[in-house]
C-alpha positions in Angstrom: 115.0 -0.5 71.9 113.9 2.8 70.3 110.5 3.4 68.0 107.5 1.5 68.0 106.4 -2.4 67.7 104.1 -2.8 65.0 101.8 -4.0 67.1 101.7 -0.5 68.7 101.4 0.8 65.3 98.6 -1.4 64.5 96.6 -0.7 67.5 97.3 3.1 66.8 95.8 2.8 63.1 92.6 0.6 64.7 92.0 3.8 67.2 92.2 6.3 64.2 90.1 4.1 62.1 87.6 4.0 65.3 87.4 7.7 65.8 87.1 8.6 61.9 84.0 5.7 62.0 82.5 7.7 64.7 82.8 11.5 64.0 82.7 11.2 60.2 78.6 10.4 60.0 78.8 13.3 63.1 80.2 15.7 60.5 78.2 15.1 57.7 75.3 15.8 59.7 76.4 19.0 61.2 76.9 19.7 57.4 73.5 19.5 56.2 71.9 20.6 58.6 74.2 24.1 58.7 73.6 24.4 54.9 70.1 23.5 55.1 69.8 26.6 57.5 71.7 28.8 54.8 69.2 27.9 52.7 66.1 28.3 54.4 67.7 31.8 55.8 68.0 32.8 51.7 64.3 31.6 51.1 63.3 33.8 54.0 65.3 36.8 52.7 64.1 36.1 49.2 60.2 36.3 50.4 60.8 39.7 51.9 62.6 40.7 48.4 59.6 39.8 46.4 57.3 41.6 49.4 59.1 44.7 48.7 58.9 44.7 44.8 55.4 44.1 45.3 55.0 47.1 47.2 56.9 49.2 44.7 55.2 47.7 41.6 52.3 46.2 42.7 52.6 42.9 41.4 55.0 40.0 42.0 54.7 39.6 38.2 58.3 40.4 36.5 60.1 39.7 39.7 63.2 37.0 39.4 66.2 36.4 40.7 68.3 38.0 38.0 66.2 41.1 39.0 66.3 41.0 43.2 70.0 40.1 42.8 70.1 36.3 44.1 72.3 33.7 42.8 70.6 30.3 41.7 73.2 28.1 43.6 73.4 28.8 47.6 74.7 27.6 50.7 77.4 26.4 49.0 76.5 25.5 46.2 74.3 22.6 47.8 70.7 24.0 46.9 69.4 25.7 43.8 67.4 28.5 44.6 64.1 29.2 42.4 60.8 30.8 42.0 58.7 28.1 41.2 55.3 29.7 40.5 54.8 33.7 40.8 51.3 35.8 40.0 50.5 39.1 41.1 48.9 38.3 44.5 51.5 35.3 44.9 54.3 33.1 45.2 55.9 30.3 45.7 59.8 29.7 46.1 62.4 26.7 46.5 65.4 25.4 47.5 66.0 22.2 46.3 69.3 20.4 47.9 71.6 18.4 45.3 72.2 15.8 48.1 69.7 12.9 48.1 70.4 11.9 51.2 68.9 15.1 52.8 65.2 13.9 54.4 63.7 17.3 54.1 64.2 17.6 50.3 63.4 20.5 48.7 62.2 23.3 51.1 59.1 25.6 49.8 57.9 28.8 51.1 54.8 30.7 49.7 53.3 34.4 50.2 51.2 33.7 52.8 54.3 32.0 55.2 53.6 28.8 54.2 56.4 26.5 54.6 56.3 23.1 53.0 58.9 19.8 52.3 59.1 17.2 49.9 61.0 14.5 51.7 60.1 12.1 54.7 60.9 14.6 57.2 58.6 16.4 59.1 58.0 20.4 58.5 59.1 21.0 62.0 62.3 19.0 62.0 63.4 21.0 59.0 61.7 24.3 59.4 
């Protein structure tokens, strides 16, 4: 007898069907969180971007993105990068993530180092 039973088959298909059960949530997971690093590595870079135009003009007034050079999508395309409120003396910048199922939501990060969520998570867990 050459070739496989399909019993063999069947058990072969179950064991694929196990593994992809298992590593699939795995994945996803290791996806967030490694674009939710990209972003929070952009907001960081951002904040020191408006710190330097503040030193050259003295005001964060006038600064965007357009102006510091930074895309409004990041981390592949999974958050949208803004400035969400911006005097002179301050600022406050977001990434929001386009997933809902991400429980840190949008990340925040203001003048004075101030990091802040708007999901379930805690700060720490996603900062």
């Amino acid at each position: 007898m050459k070739g496989f039973s399909l019993l063999e088959l069947l058990i072969t298909i179950v064991i694929i069907g196990i593994l992809t059960a298992i590593s699939l949530p795995l994945y996803s997971s290791y996806v967030t969180n490694e674009r939710r690093a990209e972003a929070k590595t952009t907001l960081m870079q951002l904040a020191a971007s408006l710190e330097e135009y503040d030193t050259i003009h003295h005001t964060y007034q006038g600064a965007s993105l357009q102006t510091l050079n930074y895309p409004e999508l990041i981390a592949h395309n999974s958050y949208q990068l803004a400035i969400i409120d911006i005097s002179d003396s301050a600022f406050t910048i977001a990434a929001k993530p386009f997933s809902d199922t991400d429980a840190c939501g949008t990340l925040t990060l203001n003048a004075l180092g101030e990091k802040d969520i708007s999901g379930k998570s805690t700060i720490t867990d996603c900062w």
